[in-house]
C-alpha positions in Angstrom: 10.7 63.6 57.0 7.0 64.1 57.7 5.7 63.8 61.3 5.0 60.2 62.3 1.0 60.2 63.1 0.9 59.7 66.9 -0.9 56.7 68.4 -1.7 56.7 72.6 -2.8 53.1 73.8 -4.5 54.4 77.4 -3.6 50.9 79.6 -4.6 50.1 83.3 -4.1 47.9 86.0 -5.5 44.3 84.9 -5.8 45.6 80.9 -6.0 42.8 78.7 -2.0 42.4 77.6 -3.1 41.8 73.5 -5.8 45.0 73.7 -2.7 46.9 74.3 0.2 44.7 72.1 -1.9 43.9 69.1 -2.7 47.4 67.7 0.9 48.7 68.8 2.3 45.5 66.0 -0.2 46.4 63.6 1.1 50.2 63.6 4.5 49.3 63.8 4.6 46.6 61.0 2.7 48.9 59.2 5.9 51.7 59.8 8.2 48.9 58.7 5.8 48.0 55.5 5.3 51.2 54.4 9.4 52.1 54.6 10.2 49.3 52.2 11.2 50.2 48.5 8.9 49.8 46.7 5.9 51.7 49.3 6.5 55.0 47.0 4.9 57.8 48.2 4.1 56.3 51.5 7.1 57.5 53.4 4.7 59.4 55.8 3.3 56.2 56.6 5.3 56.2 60.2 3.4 55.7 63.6 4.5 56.8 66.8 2.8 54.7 69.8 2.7 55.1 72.7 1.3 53.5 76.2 -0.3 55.8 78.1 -1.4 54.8 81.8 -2.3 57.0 85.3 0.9 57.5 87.0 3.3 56.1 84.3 6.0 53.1 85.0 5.3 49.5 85.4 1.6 47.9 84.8 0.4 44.3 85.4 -1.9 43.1 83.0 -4.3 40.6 83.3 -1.8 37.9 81.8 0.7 38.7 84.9 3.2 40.3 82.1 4.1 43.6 83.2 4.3 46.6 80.8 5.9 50.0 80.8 4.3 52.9 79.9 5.8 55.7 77.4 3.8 58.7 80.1 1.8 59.3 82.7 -2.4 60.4 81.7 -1.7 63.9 82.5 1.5 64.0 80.3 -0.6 63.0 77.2 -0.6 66.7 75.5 -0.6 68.4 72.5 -1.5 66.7 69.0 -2.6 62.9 69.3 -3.9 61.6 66.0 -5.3 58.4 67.4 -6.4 57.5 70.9 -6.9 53.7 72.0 -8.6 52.5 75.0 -7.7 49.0 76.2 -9.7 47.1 78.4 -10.6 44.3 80.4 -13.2 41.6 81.6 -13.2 39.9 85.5 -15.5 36.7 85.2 -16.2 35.3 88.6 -18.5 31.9 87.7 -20.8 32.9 85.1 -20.6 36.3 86.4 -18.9 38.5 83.3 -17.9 42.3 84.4 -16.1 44.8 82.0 -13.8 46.4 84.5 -14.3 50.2 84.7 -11.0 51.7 85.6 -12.2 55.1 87.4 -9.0 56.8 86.8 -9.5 56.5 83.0 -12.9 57.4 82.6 -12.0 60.5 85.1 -9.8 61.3 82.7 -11.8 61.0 79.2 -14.4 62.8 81.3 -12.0 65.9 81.8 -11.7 66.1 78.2 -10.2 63.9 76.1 -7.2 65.0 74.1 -6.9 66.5 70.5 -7.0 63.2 69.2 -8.4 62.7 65.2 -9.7 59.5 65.7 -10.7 57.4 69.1 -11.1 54.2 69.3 -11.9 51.2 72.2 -10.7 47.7 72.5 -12.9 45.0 73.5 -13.8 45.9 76.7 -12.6 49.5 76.7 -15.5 50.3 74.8 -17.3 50.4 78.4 -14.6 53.2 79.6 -15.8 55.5 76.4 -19.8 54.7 77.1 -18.8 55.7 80.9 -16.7 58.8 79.4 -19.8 59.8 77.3 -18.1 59.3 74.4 -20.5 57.1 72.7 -23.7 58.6 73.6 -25.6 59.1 70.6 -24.3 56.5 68.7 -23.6 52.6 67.5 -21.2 51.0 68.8 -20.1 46.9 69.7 -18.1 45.6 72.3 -16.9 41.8 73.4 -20.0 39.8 72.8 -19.9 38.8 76.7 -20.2 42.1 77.7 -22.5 43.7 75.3 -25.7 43.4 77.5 -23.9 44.9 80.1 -22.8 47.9 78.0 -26.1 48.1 76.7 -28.1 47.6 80.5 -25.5 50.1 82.0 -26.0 53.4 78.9 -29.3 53.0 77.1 -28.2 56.3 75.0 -25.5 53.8 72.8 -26.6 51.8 70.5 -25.4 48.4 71.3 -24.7 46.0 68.3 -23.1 42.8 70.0 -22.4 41.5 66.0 -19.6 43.1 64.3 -15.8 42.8 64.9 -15.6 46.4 64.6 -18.3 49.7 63.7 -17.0 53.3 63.2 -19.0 55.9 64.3 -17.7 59.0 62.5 -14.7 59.6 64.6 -15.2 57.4 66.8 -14.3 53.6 66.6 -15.3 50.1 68.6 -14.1 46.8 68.5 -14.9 43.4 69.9 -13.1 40.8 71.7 -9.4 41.2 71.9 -7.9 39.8 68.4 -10.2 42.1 66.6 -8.1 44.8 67.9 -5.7 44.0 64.9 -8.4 44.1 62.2 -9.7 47.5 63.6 -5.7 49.0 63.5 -5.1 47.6 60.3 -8.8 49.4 59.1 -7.2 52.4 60.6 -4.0 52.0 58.2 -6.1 51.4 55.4 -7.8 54.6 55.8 -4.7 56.1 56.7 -2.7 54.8 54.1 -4.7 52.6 51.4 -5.0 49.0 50.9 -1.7 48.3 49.2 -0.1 49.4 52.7 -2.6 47.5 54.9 -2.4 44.3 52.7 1.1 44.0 53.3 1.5 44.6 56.9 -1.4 42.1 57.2 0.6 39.9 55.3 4.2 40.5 57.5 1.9 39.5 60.3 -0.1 36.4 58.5 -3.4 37.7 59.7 -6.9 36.7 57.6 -7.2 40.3 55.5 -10.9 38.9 54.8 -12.0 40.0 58.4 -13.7 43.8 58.1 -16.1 45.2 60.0 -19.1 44.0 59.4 -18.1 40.5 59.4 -19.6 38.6 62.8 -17.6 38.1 65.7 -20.2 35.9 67.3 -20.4 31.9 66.0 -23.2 30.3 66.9 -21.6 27.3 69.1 -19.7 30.2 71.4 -23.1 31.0 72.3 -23.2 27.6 74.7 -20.4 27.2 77.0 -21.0 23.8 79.4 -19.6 20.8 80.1 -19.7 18.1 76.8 -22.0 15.7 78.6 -24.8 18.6 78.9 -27.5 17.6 76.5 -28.6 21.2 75.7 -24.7 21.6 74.8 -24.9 18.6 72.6 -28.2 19.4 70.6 -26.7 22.7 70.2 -23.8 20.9 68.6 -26.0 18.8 66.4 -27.6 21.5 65.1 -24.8 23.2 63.8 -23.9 20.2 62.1 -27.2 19.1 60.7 -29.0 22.3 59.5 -31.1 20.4 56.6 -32.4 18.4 59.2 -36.4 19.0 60.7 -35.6 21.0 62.8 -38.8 22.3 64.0 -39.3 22.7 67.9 -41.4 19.1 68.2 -38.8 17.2 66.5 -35.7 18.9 68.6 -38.2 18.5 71.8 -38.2 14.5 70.5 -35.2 14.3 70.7 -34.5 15.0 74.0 -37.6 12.9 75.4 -39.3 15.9 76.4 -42.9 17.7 75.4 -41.9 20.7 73.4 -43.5 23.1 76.1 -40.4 22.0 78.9 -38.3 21.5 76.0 -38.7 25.5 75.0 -38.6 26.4 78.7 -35.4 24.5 79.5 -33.5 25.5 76.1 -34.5 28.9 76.7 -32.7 29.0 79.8 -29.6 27.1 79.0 -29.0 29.8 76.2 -31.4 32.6 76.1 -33.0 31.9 73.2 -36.2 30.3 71.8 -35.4 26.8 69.6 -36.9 28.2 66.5 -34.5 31.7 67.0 -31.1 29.7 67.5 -32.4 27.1 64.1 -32.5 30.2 62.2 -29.2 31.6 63.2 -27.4 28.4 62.9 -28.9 28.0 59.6 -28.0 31.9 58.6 -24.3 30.7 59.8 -24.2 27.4 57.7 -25.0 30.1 54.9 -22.3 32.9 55.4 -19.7 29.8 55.1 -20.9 28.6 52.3 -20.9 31.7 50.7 -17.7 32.6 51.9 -16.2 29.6 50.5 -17.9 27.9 48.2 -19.0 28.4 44.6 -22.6 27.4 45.1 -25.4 29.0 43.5 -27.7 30.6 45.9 -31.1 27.9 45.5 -27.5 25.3 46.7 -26.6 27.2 49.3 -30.4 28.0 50.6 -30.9 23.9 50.9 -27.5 22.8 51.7 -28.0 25.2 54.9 -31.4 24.6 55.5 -33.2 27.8 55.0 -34.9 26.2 51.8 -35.5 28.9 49.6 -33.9 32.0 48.0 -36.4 33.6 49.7 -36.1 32.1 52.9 -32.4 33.1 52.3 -32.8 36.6 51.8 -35.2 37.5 54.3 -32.7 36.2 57.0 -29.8 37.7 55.4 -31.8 41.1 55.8 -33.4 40.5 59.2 -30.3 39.6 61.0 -27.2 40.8 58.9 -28.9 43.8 56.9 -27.6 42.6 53.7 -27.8 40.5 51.1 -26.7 37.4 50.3 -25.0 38.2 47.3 -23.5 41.3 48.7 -22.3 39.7 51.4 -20.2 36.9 49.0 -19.2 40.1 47.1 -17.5 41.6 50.5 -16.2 38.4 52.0 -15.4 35.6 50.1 
């Protein structure tokens, strides 16, 4: 039987318990799919994984569920194919940290192992960037990190959008559940679709998800209390893009000039009335494109952006695409 291709999961203290269990699943339903009959010529398809943390044993995550480890840092020798690091995020009010566990990034600094491919979950992206890792090159993170990962290593390129970018060797991932639609990337390149479709199916996860697809929705972007009124334009925005919504008329609506109106909206959610129309509007769009059979003039008006035109030039400004490419790879 051929080798099973080895997969470390580096883990700390506080790690984020699905970071760590949700790319293990995918590689080992992926095992199971690929040993069926009918998976001909895949029997090589077997992972190995393994939790890798700094002295071995027992670890707390930050759900309180303890895990045990497979080896100690030090112990991780000889070939790896694929080397995962988990991560985590302490929020103390509206103050969002990626933790940097010293011990792993001490480690990755030493060198990191003979490993084919590397790859960060979520927050874990921030022990790579620390590791030098990703100097040089793009990479995403958890969308409430991302400034921070961009403030703390100007040499990476910070994309805050994508569920997941690969970098060459080198691989990144958003927040936490994206984890399982990078793994079961990896077993697609690994192993083809046919292999990756099915363990995506044994686990009823939405195959649709690839990388470029946008882990950031437009109403995450305002997190308060249902009787803020910021909160609730936001709200009605996203549910009314064919609406004027030009800065006067939102600014009307809350009883306030459209100068304070622009100064207090910026502040509630760091963006400028006319950015956060546009992006809603670009949102409204990518569903209906994903799931609807509307021609593009029908889905320019039914979101708001007007014109095919209109359409396009956001599609290419924000998402670097177009729209029909993007119905092509999503829907």
């Amino acid at each position: 039987m051929p080798t099973p291709r080895r997969v470390v999961i580096v883990a700390f203290p506080g790690v984020e318990l699905l970071d760590v269990t949700g790319p293990a699943e995918v590689f080992s339903v992926a095992t199971r799919v690929a040993g069926q009959e009918g998976q001909e010529g895949q029997e090589g398809a077997a992972y190995q994984v393994q939790i890798a943390t700094a002295a071995g044993g027992e670890v707390p995550t930050s759900s309180g569920v303890r895990l045990v480890s497979d080896l100690a840092l030090e112990e991780v020798d000889g070939r790896v194919d694929t080397l995962l690091v988990a991560g985590a995020i302490t929020q103390d009010g509206d103050n969002v940290e990626a933790v940097i566990d010293e011990t792993v990034s001490a480690w990755l600094r030493r060198g990191d192992p003979r490993a084919r491919r590397i790859g960060s979950i979520c927050a874990g992206a921030h022990l790579l960037a620390d590791a030098g890792l990703l100097k040089g090159l793009r990479a995403t993170t958890h969308w409430l990190t991302a400034a921070q990962l961009a403030a703390d290593h100007p040499e990476v390129s910070v994309d805050p959008d994508p569920i997941f970018i690969r970098s060459g060797r080198v691989w990144t991932c958003a927040g936490v559940t994206s984890g399982l639609d990078m793994a079961l990337a990896m077993v697609a390149e690994d192993h083809g679709q046919a292999v990756a479709l099915a363990t995506a199916r044994m686990m009823v996860m939405y195959v649709k998800r690839s990388g470029g697809q946008s882990q950031f929705s437009v109403p995450l972007s305002v997190q308060a209390p249902s009787d803020d009124p910021v909160e609730a334009l936001c709200r009605w925005i996203t549910e009314h893009p064919r609406e004027d919504l030009s800065t006067e008329a939102l600014a009307a609506r809350m009883n306030l000039s459209a100068r304070h109106f622009s100064r207090r909206f910026g502040r509630r959610t760091g963006s400028t009335p006319a950015s956060y129309v546009e992006t809603a509007r670009l949102e409204a769009a990518r569903r209906l494109l994903e799931e609807s059979d509307l021609s593009l003039p029908e889905v320019a008006a039914a979101s708001g952006l007007g014109s095919v035109k209109t359409l396009h030039r956001s599609f290419q400004r924000q998402l670097r695409t177009t729209p029909a490419e993007y119905r092509r790879r999503f829907r």
